[in-house]
N, C-alpha and C positions, 0 to 999 in steps of 0.2 A: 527378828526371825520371822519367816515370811511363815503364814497357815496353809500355805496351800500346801494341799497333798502329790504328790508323787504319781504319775499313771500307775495303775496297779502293773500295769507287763515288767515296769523298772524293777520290781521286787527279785526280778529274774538276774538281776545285776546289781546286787548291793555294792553299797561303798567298799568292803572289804576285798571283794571278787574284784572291783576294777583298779582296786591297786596291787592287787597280786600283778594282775595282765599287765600294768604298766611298765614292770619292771621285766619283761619278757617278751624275747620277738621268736618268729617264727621264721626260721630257715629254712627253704626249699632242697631237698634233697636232689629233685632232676630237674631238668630243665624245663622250665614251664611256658605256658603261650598266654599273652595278656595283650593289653592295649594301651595300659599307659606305661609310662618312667616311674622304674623301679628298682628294687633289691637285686630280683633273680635274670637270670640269666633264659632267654627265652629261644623255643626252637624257629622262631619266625623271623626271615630275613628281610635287614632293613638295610638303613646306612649308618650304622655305627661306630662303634672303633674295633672290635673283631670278626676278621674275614673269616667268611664261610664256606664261599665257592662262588665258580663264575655260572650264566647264564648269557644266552645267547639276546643281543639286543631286540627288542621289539617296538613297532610305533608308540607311541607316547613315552618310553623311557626319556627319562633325563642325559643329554649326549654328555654332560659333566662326567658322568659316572662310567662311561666306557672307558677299559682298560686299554691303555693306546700298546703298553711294550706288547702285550699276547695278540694285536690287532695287526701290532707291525712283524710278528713272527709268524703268523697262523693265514691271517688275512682273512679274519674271522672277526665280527661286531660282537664284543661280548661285556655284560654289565660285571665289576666287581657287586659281590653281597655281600652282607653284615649280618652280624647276631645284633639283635638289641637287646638292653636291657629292658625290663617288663616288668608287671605287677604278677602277684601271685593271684589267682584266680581258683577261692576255694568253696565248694559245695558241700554243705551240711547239710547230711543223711538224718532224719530223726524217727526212729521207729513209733507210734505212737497205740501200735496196739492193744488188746486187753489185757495182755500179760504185763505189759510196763505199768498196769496201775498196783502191782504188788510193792508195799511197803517192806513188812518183817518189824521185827521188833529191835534192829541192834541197826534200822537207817542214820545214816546222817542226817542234820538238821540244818534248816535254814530260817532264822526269825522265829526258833520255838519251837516247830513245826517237822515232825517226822517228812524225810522225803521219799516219796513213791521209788522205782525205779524210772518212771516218765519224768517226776518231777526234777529227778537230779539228772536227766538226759539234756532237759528243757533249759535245767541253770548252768548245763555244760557247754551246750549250744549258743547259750547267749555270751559268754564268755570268752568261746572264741572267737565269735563275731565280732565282739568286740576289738578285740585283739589283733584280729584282721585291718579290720576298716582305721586302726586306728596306726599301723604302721604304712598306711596307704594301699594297702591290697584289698582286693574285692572278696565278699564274701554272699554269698547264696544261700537258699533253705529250701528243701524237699520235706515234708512231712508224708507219712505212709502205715495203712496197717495192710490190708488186702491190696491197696490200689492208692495211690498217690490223692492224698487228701490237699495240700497246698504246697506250691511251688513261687518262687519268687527268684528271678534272675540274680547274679552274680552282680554285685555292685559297690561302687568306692567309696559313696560320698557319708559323709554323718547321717544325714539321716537314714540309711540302710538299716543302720542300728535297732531304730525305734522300728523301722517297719518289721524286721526280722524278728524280736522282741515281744512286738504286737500276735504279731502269726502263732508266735509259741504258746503265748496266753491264751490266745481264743481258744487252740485243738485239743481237743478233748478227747479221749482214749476208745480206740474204736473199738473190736470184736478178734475175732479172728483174724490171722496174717499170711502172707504168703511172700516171705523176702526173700527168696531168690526171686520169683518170677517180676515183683514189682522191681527189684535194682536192676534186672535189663532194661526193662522202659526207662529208669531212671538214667540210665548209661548214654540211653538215644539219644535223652532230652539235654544232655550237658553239650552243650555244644566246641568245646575248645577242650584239650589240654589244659591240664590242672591239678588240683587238690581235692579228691572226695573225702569226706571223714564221717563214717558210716557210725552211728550212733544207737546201739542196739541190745538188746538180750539174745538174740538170733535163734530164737526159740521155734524153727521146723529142721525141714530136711536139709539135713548138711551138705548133701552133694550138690545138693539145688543151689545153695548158697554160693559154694565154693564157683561152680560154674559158672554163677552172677558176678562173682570177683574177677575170673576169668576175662569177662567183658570189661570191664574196666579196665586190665591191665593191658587188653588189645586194643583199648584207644588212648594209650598212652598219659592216663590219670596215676597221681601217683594217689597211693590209697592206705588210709591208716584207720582201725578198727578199734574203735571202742566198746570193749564189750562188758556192757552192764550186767551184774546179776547182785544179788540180795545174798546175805550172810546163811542164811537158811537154806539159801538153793544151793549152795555151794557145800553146808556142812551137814543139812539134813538132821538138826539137833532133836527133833520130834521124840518125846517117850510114848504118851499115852495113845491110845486109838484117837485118830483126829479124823474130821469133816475136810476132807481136801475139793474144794469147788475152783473148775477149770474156768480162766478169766476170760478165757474167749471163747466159752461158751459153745464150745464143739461135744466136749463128754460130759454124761452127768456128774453131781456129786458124788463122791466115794468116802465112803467110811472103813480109814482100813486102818492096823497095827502096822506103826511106824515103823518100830524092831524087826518086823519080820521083808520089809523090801530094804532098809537101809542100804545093806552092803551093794545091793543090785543097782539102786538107785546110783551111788555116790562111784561105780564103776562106769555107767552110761555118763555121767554127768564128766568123769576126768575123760575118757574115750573123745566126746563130746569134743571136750577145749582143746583137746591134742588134736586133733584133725584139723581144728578153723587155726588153731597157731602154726599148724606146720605148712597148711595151703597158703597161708600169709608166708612165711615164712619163704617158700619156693617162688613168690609176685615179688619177693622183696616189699610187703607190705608193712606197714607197722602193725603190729598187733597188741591192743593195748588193755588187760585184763584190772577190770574193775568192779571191786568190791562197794556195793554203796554203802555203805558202813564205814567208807573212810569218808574222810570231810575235803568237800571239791577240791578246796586252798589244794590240801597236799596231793589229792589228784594233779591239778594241775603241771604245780612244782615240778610233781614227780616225773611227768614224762615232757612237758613244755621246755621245762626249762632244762631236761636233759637233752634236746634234739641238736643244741649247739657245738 
């Protein structure tokens, strides 16, 4: 048995997590645009085995590929095109604001270790990078609180893995956020058709959001929403007066009786998900509601390996 240790970012990928992923692939719901041979079915015309539509010949086309019967009935030079088959081409969204360093006390664990809301974003991300690169599809990483902290292009090869992995490890939980306005830039910056998978609490303005989902679905991303929150944000268990201190640092501490906002709270808080599930719902997005309190494995399971 060899002593060396393990980079610390693989932590983010235990032996358990990689064989959940192994036994799970990832289906493309629309038709995606990539650049290698693949699974999915892509909108970019090649020369394949299913016809698309004609176009009119231009110089350097291949004269092979001119359709002679439409040439001999029209008297018009025109190329048959093709669907290719393609790689899936998917971008991971990671929110990494100050709200994602909230724990709670009912987190899942990973090696012993209570997970943040950041940190089970970070071991979801890597999971499905994993999982990507390793049916041959490209996978990418955005990281973001107010403003896009690390970006790394969309890519096939193994070692994508360790780079994407690394990235996760380094970022560190910023201050305040502003996710609508940063996933438009982030929308500019994908360049192809694809898979975004928005990785988040989505803790501001809902409209702002929804209208940043908006942009994606106008550039033809297909988009599935992982929405993180903590057992406590979701059920408001508080009895006593508590110290509630805001993570990203916009308001000060508050000392108030749990009892007396509960019902108010836990009305914004269902209002909330019912608005981001139904705008998903109207993109045909995936919306994918997560409790970190359950353990990733069965995250996974639950919607991965539902998708088929």
């Amino acid at each position: 048995m060899s002593d060396l240790k393990l980079p610390e970012c693989m932590r983010l990928l235990p032996v358990e997590t990689m064989g959940v992923m192994r036994r799970l692939e990832w289906y493309a719901r629309k038709r995606k645009q990539g650049t290698l041979t693949g699974r999915h079915t892509s909108p970019d015309k090649g020369f394949s085995v299913e016809f698309a539509e004609h176009r009119e010949y231009a110089p350097g086309d291949d004269p092979k590929n001119l359709d002679w019967r439409v040439m001999a009935k029209s008297d018009r030079n025109v190329i048959r095109q093709y669907i290719e088959e393609t790689n899936l081409r998917a971008m991971l969204a990671v929110d990494v604001s100050g709200s994602m360093r909230y724990t709670g006390d009912h987190a899942a664990q990973s090696g012993g270790v209570a997970l943040s809301k950041l940190a089970y974003a970070k071991h979801l991300a890597a999971a499905l990078a994993y999982l990507f690169v390793k049916q041959g599809d490209a996978a990418g990483l955005v990281t973001f609180d107010k403003a896009v902290k690390g970006f790394i292009r969309a890519g096939s090869r193994p070692s994508q893995v360790r780079r994407i992995l690394e990235e996760l490890h380094e970022v560190k939980a910023g201050e305040d956020t502003d996710v609508g306005e940063v996933l438009h830039g982030v929308a500019e910056r994908i360049p192809r058709r694809g898979l975004v998978i928005l990785i988040s609490d989505l803790f501001d303005d809902p409209d702002k959001i929804i209208e940043s989902l908006h942009h994606f679905d106008f550039r033809q991303h297909e988009l599935v929403i992982f929405h993180l929150m903590a057992e406590e944000e979701l059920t408001f268990p508080f009895q006593r007066f508590q110290r509630f201190r805001d993570l990203e640092g916009i308001e000060e501490m508050l000392r108030i009786d749990p009892r007396a906002v509960r019902a108010a709270y836990l009305e914004k808080i269902r209002d909330f998900v019912k608005r981001i599930d139904a705008a998903c719902g109207r993109l045909r997005a995936d919306y994918v509601a997560v409790n970190t309190k359950v353990p990733l494995r069965d995250t996974l399971l639950r919607y991965v390996g539902g998708r088929k």
